[in-house]
C-alpha positions in Angstrom: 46.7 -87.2 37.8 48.0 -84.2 36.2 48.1 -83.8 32.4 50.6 -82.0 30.3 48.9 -80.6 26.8 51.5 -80.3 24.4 51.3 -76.5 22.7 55.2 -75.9 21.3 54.8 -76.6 17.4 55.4 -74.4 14.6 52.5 -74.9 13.3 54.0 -75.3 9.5 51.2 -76.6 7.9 48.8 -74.5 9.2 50.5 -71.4 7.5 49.9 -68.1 7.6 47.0 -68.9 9.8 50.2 -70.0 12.3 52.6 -66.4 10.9 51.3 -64.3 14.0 49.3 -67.2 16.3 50.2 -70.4 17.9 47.9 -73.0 16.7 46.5 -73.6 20.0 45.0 -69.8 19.7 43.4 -70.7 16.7 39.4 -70.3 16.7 37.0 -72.8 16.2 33.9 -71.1 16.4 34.3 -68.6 19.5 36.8 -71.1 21.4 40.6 -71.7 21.3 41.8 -75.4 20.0 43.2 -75.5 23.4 40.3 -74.4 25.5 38.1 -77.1 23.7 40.9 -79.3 25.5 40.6 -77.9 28.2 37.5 -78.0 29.1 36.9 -81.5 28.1 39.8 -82.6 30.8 38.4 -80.3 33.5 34.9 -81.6 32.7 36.7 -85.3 33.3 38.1 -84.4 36.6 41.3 -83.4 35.6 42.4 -79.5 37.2 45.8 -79.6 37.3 47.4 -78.9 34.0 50.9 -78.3 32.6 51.3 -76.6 28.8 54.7 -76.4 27.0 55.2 -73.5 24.4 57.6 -72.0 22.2 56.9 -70.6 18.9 55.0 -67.3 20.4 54.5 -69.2 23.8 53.8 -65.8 25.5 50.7 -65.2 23.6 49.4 -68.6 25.1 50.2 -67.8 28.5 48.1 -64.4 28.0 45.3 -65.7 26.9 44.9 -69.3 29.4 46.6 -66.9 32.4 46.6 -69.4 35.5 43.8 -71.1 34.6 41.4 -69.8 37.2 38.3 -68.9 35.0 38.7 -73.1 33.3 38.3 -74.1 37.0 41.5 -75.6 36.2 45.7 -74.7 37.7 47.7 -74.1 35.1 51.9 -74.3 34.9 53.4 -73.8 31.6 56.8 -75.1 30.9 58.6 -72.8 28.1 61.0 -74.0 25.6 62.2 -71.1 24.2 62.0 -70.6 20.5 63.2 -73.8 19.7 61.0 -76.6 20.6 62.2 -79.8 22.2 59.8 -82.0 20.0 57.6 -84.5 22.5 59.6 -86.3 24.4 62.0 -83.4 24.6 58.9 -80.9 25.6 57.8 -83.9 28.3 61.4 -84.0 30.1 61.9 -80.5 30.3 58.4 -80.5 32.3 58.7 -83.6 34.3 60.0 -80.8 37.3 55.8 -79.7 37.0 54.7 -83.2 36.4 56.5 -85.2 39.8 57.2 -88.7 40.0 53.6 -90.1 39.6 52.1 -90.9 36.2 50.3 -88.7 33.7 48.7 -87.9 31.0 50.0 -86.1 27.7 47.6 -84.6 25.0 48.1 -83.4 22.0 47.2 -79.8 21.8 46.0 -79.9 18.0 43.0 -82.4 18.8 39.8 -82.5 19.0 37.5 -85.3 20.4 34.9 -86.7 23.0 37.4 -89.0 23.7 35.9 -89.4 27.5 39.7 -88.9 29.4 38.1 -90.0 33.3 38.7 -94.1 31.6 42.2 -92.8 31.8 42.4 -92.1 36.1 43.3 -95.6 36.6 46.8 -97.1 38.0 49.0 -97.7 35.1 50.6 -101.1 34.4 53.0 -100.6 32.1 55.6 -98.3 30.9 52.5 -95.9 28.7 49.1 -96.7 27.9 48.2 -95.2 24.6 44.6 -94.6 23.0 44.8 -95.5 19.8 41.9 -94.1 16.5 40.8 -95.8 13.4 43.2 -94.5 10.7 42.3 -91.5 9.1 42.8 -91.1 5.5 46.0 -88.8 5.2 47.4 -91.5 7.7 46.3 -94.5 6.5 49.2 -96.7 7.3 48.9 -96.1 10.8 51.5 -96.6 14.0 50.9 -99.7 16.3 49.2 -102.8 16.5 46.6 -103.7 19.4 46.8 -107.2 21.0 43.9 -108.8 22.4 45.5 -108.8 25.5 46.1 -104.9 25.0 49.4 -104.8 25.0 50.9 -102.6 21.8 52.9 -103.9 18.9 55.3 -102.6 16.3 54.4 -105.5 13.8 50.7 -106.3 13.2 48.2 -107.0 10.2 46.4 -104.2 11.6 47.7 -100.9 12.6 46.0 -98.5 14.1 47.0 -94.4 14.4 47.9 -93.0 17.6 45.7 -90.5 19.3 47.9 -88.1 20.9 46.5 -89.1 24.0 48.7 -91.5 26.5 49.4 -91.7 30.1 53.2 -92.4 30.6 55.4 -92.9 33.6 58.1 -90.8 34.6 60.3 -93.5 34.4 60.1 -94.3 30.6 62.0 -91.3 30.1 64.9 -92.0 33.1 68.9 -91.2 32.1 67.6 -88.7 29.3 69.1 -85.3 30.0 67.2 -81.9 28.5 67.3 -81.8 24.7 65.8 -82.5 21.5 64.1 -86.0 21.0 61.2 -87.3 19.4 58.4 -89.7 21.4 58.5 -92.4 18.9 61.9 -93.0 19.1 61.1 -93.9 22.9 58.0 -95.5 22.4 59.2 -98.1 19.9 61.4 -99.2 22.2 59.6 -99.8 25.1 56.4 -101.3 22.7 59.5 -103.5 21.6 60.1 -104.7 25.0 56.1 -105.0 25.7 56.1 -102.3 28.3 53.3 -100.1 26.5 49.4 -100.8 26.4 47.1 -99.3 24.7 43.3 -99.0 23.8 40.7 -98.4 20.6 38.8 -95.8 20.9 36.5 -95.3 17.8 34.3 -92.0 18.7 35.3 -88.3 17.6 38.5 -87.5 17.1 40.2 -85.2 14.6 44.3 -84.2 14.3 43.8 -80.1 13.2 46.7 -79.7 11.1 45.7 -78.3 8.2 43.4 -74.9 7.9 41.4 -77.6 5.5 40.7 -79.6 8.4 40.6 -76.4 11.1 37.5 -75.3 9.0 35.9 -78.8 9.1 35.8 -79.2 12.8 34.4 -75.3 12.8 31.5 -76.6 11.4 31.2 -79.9 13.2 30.9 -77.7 16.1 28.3 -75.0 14.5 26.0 -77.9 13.9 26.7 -79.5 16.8 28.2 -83.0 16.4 30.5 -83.2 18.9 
C-alpha cells in the first residue's frame, strides 16, 4: 500500500517558527516532524511514499531527497504556492498513488499509532482512525458504531486522527482544484460508506509551537 503524507500547509499557527520553514522541517529534538513519520511507516512496512508541498515545498524535497537513507521511495507531488487543501492535495497526487487504495497521514502528527493494522483490504469508501478528543477539540468529528461504521450524528464524537486509508474512487468526477476532505467525507459517512476505528495510545496534532515544545520533551524523556 503506498501512503501519501500530507506536507502543503502554511503553517499559520505555528508562526514565525513557519516565516522561513515548512512545518514538517521543524525539530523535535534532532529529527524532522516528518521524519518521525517516516520512520514509523517504514518501520510498519510501508516504503513507498508520496509527499505533497507548497509553502517552501523545495526545502522539503532537499532535506527527505528520494528517500534512500529512510529505506523508503519517495515521490513528491507539488502544489505550487497555493495549496489545494486535502482533498485537493490527494487528487492532484492520485497520478503517484494508482488505482489501489492508500493511506493518507497527516504530516503535523505525532503518534505510535502502529499503521501495519492498517495493510488490510478495505471495505468501504475510507476507513478512518479516530483519537479521544483533545482539549482544544473537544467537540470532536464523527461518531463510531459498534459495527464500525462512522456517523455524522452520535452522543459521542470522537476527533479524527489524520490517519485514513481511502479509495481512489471516493474522489471520482473531481477535477484538479481546491477542496476540503470533510466536505467529501460527510458525504460518503452520510451514505455509510466510511469505517473507522478508536485508537486511544499516543497521538498529538503539532500545531502550535506550545504544543511543538511539548512533544520535544515527550521525546527527551522518552515516552513515546
Amino acid at each position: 500500500m503506498k501512503v501519501m503524507i500530507l506536507a502543503a500547509g502554511r503553517g499559520e499557527r505555528m508562526r514565525p517558527l513557519t516565516d522561513f520553514k515548512p512545518k514538517p522541517l521543524l525539530k523535535v529534538t534532532d529529527k524532522t516532524i516528518i521524519e518521525l513519520t517516516i520512520e514509523r511507516l517504514v518501520n510498519a512496512g510501508y516504503k513507498e511514499l508520496v509527499i505533497n508541498h507548497a509553502y517552501l515545498g523545495g526545502q522539503i524535497e532537499a532535506h527527505l531527497g528520494n528517500g534512500q537513507r529512510y529505506g523508503a521511495n519517495i515521490q513528491y507531488s507539488p502544489e505550487g504556492d497555493q495549496a489545494l487543501e486535502t482533498a485537493g492535495g490527494i487528487i492532484n497526487a492520485l497520478p503517484l498513488l494508482g488505482k489501489a487504495p492508500f493511506m493518507v497521514v497527516n504530516g503535523d502528527i505525532a503518534t505510535d499509532f502502529p499503521f501495519e493494522q492498517l495493510n488490510k483490504p478495505l471495505k468501504s469508501l475510507a476507513h478512518l482512525v479516530m483519537v479521544p478528543n483533545p482539549k482544544y477539540h473537544a467537540q470532536g468529528d464523527f461518531g463510531l458504531s459498534h459495527h464500525g461504521k462512522l456517523l455524522i450524528d452520535a452522543v459521542a464524537l470522537s476527533t479524527f486522527s489524520g490517519i485514513g486509508v481511502y479509495d481512489p474512487v471516493l474522489f471520482t468526477g473531481m477535477d484538479s482544484g481546491v477542496y476540503k476532505l470533510g466536505i467529501l467525507l460527510r458525504q460518503a459517512i452520510a451514505e455509510g460508506q466510511v469505517t473507522g476505528q478508536k485508537y486511544e495510545g499516543f497521538w498529538m496534532d503539532i500545531g502550535t509551537p506550545e504544543r511543538l515544545a511539548e512533544l520535544t520533551n515527550i521525546y527527551k524523556q522518552g515516552q513515546s
